[in-house]
C-alpha positions as CSV (number, residue, x, y, z in Angstrom):
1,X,14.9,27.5,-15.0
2,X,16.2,27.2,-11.4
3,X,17.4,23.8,-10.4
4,X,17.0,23.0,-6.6
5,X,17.4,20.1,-4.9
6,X,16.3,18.4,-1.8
7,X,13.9,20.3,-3.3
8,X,11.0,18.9,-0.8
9,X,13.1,19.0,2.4
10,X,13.5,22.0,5.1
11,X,15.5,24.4,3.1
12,X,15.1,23.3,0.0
13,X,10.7,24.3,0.3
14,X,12.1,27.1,1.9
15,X,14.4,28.7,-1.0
16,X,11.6,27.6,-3.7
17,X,8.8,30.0,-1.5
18,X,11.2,32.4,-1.6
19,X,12.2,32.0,-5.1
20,X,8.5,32.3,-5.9
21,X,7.4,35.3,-4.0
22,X,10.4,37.2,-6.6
23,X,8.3,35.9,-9.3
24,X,10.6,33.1,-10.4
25,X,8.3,30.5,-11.8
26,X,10.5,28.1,-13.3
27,X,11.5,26.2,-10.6
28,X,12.3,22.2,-11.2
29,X,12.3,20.6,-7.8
30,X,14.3,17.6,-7.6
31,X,14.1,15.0,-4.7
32,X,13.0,11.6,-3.6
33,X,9.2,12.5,-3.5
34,X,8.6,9.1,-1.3
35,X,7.6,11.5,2.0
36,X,4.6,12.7,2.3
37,X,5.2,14.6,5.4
38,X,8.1,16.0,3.7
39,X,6.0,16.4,-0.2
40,X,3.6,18.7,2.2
41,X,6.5,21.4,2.1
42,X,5.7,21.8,-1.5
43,X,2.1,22.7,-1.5
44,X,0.8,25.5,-2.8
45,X,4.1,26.5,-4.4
46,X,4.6,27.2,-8.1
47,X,6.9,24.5,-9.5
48,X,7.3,24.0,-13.8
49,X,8.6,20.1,-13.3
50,X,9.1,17.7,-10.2
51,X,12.1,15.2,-11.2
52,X,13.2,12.4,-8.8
53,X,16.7,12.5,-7.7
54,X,18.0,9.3,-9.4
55,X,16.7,10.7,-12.8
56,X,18.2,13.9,-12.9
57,X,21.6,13.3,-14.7
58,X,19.3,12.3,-17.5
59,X,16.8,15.2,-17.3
60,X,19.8,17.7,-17.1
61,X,21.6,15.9,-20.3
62,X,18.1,16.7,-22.2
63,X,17.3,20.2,-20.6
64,X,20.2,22.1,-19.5
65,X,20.0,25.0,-21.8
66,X,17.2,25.8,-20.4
67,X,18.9,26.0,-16.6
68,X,20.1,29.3,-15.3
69,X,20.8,28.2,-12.1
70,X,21.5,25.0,-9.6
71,X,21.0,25.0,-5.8
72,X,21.9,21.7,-5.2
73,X,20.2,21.4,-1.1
74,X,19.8,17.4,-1.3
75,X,22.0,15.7,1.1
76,X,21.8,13.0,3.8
77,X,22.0,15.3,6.7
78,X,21.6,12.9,9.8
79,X,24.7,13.4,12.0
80,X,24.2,9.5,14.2
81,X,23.8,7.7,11.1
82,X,27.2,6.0,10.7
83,X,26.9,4.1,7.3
84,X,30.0,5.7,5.5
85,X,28.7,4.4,2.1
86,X,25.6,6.2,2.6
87,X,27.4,9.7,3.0
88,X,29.3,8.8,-0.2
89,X,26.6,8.1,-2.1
90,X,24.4,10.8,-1.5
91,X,26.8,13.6,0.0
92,X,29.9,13.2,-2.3
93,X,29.4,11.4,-5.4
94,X,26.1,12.6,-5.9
95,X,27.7,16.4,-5.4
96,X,31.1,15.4,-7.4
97,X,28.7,14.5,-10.4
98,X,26.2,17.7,-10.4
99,X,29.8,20.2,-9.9
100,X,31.4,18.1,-13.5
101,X,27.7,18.3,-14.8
102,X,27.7,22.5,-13.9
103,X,31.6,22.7,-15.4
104,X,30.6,20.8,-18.8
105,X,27.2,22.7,-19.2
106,X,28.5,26.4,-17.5
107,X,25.8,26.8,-14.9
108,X,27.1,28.1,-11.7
109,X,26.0,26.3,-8.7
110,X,25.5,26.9,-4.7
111,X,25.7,23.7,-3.1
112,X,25.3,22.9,0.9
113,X,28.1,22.2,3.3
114,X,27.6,22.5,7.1
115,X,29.2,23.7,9.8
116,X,29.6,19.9,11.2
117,X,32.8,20.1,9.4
118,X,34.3,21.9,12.0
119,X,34.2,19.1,14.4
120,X,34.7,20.5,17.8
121,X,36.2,23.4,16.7
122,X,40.1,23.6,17.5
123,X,40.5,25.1,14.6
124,X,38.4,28.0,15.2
125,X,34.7,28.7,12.6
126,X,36.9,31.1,10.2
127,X,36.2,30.2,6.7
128,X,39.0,31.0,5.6
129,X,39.7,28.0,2.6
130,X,43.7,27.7,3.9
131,X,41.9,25.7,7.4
132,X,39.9,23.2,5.7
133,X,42.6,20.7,5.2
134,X,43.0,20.9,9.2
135,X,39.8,20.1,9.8
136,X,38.4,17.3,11.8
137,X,34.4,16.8,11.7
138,X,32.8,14.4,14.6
139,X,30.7,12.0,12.4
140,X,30.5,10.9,9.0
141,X,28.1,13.4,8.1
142,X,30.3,16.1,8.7
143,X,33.1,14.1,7.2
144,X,31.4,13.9,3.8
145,X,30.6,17.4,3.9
146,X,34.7,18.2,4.5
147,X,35.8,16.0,1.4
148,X,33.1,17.6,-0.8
149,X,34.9,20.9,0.0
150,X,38.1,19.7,0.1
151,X,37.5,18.0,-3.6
152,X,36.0,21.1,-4.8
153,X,38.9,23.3,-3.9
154,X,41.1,20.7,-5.7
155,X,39.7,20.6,-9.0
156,X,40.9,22.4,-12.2
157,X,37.6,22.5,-13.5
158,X,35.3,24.4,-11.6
159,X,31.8,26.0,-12.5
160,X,32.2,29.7,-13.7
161,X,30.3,30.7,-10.4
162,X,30.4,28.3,-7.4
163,X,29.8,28.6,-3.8
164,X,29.7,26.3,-0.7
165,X,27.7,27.1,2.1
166,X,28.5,25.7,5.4
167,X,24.9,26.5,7.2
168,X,25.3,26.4,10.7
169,X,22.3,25.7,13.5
170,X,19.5,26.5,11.0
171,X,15.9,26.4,12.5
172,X,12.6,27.6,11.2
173,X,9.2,26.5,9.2
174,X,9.1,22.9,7.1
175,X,11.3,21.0,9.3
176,X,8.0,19.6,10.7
177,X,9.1,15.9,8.9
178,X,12.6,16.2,9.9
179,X,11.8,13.8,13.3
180,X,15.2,13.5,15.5
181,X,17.0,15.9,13.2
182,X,14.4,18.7,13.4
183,X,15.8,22.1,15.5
184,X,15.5,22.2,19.4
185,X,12.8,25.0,18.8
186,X,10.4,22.2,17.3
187,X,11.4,19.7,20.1
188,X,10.7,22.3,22.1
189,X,7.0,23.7,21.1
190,X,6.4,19.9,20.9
191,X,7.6,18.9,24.4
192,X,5.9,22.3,26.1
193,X,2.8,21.9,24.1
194,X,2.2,18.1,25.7
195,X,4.1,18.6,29.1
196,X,4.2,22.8,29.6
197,X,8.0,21.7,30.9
198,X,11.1,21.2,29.0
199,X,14.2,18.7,29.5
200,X,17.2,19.8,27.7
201,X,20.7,17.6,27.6
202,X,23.1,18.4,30.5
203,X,26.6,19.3,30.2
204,X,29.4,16.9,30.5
205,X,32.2,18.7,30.6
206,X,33.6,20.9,33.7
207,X,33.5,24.5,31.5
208,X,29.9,24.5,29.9
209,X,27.2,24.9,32.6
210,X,24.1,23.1,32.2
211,X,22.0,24.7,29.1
212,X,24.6,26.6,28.6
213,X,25.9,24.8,25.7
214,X,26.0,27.7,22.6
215,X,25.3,27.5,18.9
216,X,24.9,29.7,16.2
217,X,21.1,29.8,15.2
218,X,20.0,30.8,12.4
219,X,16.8,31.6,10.9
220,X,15.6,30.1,7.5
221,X,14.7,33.0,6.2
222,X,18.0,34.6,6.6
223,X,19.6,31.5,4.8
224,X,17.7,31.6,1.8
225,X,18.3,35.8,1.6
226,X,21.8,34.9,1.7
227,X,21.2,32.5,-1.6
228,X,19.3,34.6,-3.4
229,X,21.8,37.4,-3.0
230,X,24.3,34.6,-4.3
231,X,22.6,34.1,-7.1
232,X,22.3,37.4,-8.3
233,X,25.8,37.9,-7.6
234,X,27.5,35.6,-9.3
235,X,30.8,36.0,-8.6
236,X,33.7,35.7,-5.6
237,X,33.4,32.1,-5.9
238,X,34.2,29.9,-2.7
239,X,33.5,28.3,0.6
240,X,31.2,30.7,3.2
241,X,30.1,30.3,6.6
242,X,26.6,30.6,6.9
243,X,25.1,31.8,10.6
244,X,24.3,34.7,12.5
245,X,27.6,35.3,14.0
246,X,27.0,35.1,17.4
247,X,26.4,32.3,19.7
248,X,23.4,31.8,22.0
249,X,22.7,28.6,24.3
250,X,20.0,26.4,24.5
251,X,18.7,28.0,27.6
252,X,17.9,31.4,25.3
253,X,16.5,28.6,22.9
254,X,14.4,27.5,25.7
255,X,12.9,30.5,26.9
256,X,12.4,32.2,23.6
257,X,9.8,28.9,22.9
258,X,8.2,29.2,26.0
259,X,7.6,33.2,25.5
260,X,6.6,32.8,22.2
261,X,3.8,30.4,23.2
262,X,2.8,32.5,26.4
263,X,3.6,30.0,28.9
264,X,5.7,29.8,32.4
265,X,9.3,28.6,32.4
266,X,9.8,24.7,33.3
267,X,13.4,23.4,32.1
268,X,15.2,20.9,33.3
269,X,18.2,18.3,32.4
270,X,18.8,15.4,31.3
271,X,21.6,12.8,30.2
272,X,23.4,13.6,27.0
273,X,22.5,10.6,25.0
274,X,25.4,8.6,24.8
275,X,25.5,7.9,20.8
276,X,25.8,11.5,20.6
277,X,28.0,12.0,23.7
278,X,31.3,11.8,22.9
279,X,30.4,13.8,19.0
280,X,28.3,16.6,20.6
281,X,29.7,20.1,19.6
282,X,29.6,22.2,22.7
283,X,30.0,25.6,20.9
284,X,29.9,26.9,17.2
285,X,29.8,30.2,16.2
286,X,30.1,31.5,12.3
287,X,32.8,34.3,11.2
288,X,30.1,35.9,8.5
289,X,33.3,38.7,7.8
290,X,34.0,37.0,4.6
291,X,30.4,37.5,3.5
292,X,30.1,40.7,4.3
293,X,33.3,41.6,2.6
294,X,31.6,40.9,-0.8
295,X,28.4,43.1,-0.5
296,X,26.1,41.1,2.1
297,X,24.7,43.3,4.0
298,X,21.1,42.2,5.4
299,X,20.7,42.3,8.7
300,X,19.7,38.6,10.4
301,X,17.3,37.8,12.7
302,X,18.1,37.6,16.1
303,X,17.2,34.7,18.0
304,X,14.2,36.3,19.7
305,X,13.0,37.5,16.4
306,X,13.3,34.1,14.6
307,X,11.9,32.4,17.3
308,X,9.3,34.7,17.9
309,X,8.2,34.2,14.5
310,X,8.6,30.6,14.2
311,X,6.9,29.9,17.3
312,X,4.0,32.6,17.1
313,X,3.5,32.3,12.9
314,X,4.3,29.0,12.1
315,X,4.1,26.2,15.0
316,X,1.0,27.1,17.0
317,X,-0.8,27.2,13.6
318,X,1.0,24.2,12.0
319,X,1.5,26.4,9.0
320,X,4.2,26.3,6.4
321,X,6.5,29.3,4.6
């Protein structure tokens, strides 16, 4: 059995479609199956046992020699909710539990971290495990994500194969339920489709132009190769950025959505909101070296390519991967 929660959520569906077009069948979703705009990421896909996320403990004390394998995707992943106790419910306790759960029955686990740990990025996007301790995230989300590793890198006990992944701007298919939180490439088809124009947030500071704020997108399908290939590894264990590697603004974004629906350029700007304001990362970009140095070597998708596909495959059908 493979184990993956937030199991109905973006990349959680994601992994499990991948998963199932390698012929692995014995997949046990686990999640809050409450969302039926999320549950919709789960049709059609071959799953042995859906378990809710507040029973799992239980069902993993009765069935864990039949697990081979935990992705544990489930987290609380919206960065303007500041409700600390929230984050250390779901993000860190919840995660502290599954890693002594994986160390007492010896299943290796991936788990999610994010690049929000690196705050506004003083401290570089290396990797490297000796910089985590420096770190300073810009909301609680990130914060929870930054103990979790932290705590992990701590402990005596660890799984016999672990890995954190911090994913960085990740964009694709089965975000549809994903509202605020969904990629600019959704908020984008969604705003073109009704308008044909497209506001994006302006720059407030002197050294970004407007639009010209970068991040490092990354295409779901790329992030769930990069599991897979984890899983059948199973070994190097550690904390790995998860991106393209390169940085590309909005304005790319932008016009990547409006090519891949056939349509005329209409952008303009608007006011950062100003919960976000003062938290708002104005560039990330992933060091990937670290990955590559043990064996990963798949190309990614550039951003036309994932966009392209997204956009032409996905969104103006409404269809799901």
């Amino acid at each position: 059995m493979i184990v993956v929660t937030g199991a109905a959520g973006f990349i959680g569906s994601c992994l499990i479609s991948k998963l199932n077009s390698e012929n692995y069948q014995a997949v046990i979703a686990v999640d809050k199956f409450d969302n039926e705009a999320k549950n919709k990421n789960l049709e059609g896909k071959t799953i042995k046992e859906r378990v809710e996320r507040n029973k799992f403990f239980d069902w993993f004390d009765k069935h864990h020699e039949e697990v081979e394998f935990i992705f544990h995707i489930g987290a609380r992943t919206d960065t303007t909710e500041f409700n600390v106790d929230i984050f250390n419910e779901l993000n860190l306790n919840y995660t502290k539990k599954l890693w002594q759960y994986c160390c007492k029955y010896h299943i290796p686990l991936v788990y999610a971290s994010s690049a929000a740990t690196y705050g506004g990025g003083e401290h570089g996007y290396d990797d490297s495990e000796e910089v985590i301790p420096k770190l300073k995230p810009l909301n609680p989300y990130g914060d929870s994500k930054n103990d979790f590793d932290l705590w992990a890198l701590q402990q005596d006990k660890k799984p016999w194969f672990w890995a954190g992944l911090k994913f960085f701007n990740v964009y694709g298919p089965n975000e549809y339920h994903k509202k605020r939180m969904a990629s600019v490439i959704l908020h984008a088809f969604n705003q073109i489709k009704a308008t044909d124009k497209m506001k994006l947030f302006r720059s407030h500071r002197a050294d970004f132009k407007d639009g010209e704020q970068s991040r490092d997108f990354v295409y779901v399908k790329d992030v769930v190769e990069v599991m897979m290939f984890l899983m059948k590894h199973r070994k190097d264990s550690g904390i790995y950025n998860l991106g393209t590697g390169q940085a590309r603004t909005f304005l790319d974004l932008v016009r990547n959505t409006f090519k891949g629906m056939s349509k005329e350029e209409d952008i303009s700007f608007i006011d950062t909101p100003e919960d976000i304001r003062d938290k708002y990362q104005y560039f990330t970009e992933a060091n990937m070296q670290k990955l590559i140095n043990i064996g990963y070597d798949k190309p990614f998708h550039s951003l036309e390519e994932g966009v392209q596909d997204y956009v032409k495959n996905y969104l103006m059908e409404q269809k799901y991967f």
